[in-house]
C-alpha positions as CSV (number, residue, x, y, z in Angstrom):
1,X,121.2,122.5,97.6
2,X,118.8,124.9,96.7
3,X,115.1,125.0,95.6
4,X,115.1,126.3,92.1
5,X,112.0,127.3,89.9
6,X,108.4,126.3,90.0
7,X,108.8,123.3,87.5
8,X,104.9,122.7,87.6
9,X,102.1,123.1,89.1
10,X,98.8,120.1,89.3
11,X,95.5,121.8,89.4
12,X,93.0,118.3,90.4
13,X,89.9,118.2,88.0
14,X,86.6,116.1,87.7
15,X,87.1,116.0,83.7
16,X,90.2,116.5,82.5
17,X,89.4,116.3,78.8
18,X,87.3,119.5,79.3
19,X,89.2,121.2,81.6
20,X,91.9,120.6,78.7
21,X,89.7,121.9,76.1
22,X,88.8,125.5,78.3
23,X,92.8,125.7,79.4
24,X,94.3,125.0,75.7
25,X,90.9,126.1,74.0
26,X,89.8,129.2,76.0
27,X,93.0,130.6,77.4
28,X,95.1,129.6,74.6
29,X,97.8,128.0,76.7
30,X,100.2,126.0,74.8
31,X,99.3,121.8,74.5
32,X,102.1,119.6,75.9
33,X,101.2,115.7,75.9
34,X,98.3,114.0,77.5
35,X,99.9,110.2,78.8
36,X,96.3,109.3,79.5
37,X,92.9,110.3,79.8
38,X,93.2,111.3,83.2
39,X,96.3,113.3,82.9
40,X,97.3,116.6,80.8
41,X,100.4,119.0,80.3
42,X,100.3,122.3,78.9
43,X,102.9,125.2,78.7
44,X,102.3,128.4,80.8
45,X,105.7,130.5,80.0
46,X,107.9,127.7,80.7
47,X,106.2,126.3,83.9
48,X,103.9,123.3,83.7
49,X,100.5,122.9,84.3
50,X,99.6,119.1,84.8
51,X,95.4,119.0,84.9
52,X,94.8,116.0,86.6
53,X,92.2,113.8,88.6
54,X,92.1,113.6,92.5
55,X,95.2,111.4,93.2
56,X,94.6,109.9,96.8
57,X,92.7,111.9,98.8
58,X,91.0,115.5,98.1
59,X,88.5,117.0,96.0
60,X,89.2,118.4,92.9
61,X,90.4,122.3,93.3
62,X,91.0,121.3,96.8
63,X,94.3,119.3,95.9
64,X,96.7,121.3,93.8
65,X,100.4,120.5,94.5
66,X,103.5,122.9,94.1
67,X,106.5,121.3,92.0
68,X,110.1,122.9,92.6
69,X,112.8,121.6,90.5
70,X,115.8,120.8,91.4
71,X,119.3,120.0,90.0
72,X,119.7,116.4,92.3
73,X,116.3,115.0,93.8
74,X,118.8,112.5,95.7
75,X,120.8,115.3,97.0
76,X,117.3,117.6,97.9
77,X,115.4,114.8,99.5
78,X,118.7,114.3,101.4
79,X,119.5,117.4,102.8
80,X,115.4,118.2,103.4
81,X,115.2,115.5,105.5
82,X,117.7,116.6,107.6
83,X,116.3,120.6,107.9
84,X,113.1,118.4,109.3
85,X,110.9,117.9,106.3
86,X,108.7,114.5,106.2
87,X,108.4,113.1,103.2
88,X,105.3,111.0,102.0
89,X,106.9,109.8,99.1
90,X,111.0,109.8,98.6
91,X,112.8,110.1,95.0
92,X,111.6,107.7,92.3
93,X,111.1,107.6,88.4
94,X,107.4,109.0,87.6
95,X,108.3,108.9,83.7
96,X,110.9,108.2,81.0
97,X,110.3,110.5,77.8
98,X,112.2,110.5,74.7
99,X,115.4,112.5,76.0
100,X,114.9,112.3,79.2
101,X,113.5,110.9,82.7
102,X,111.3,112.8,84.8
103,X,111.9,112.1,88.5
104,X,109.5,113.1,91.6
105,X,109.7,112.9,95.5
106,X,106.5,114.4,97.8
107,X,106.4,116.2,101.3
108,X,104.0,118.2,103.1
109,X,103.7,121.6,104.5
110,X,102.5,122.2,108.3
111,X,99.2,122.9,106.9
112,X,99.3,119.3,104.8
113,X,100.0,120.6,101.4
114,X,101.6,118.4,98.8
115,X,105.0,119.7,97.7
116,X,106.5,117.9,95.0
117,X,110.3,117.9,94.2
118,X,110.9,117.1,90.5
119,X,114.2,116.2,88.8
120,X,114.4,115.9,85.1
121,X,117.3,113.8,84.2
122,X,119.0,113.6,80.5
């Protein structure tokens, strides 16, 4: 088992419909999907940028969460655990899109940083 990539990476927001507009508008990053008004995807050179609102606790651009991918979130929760990481939140189905399912498990660094594991199953 071995972290791969940066699959994505959360930025938190007050508004994510303007924060949208400046990211896709203003930088010219590439639109994704946007599941609800609360939550948006856009392309950065193959890594996702979710824009979303506070989930739990923080303050938005105090809560941004790093997303590795991995090949088996089963296998990575499994073998993290062991190495000592805590996890907040183990493997579980966060989405199911046309050709595929997007899975997601949550730990925290020593300084109390979301890390998200994400699996994207076909």
């Amino acid at each position: 088992m071995k972290l791969d990539t940066i699959g994505q990476i959360a930025i938190t927001v007050e508004d994510v419909p303007r924060s949208l507009g400046f990211y896709r508008d203003v930088l010219g990053l590439e639109f994704l999907f946007q599941p609800s008004a609360d939550l948006a995807f856009l392309d950065v050179g193959g890594v996702r940028l979710m824009l979303t609102v506070p989930q739990g606790a923080g303050t938005p651009g105090e809560n941004s969460v790093l997303y590795f991918r991995v090949d088996d979130i089963d296998e990575a929760h499994d073998e993290l655990g062991t190495r000592g990481a805590e996890f907040e939140r183990g493997p579980e189905r966060a989405a199911r899109l046309p050709d595929h399912e997007l899975w997601l498990a949550f730990l925290r660094d020593p300084e109390g940083n979301l890390i998200g594991l994400m699996e994207e199953r076909r």
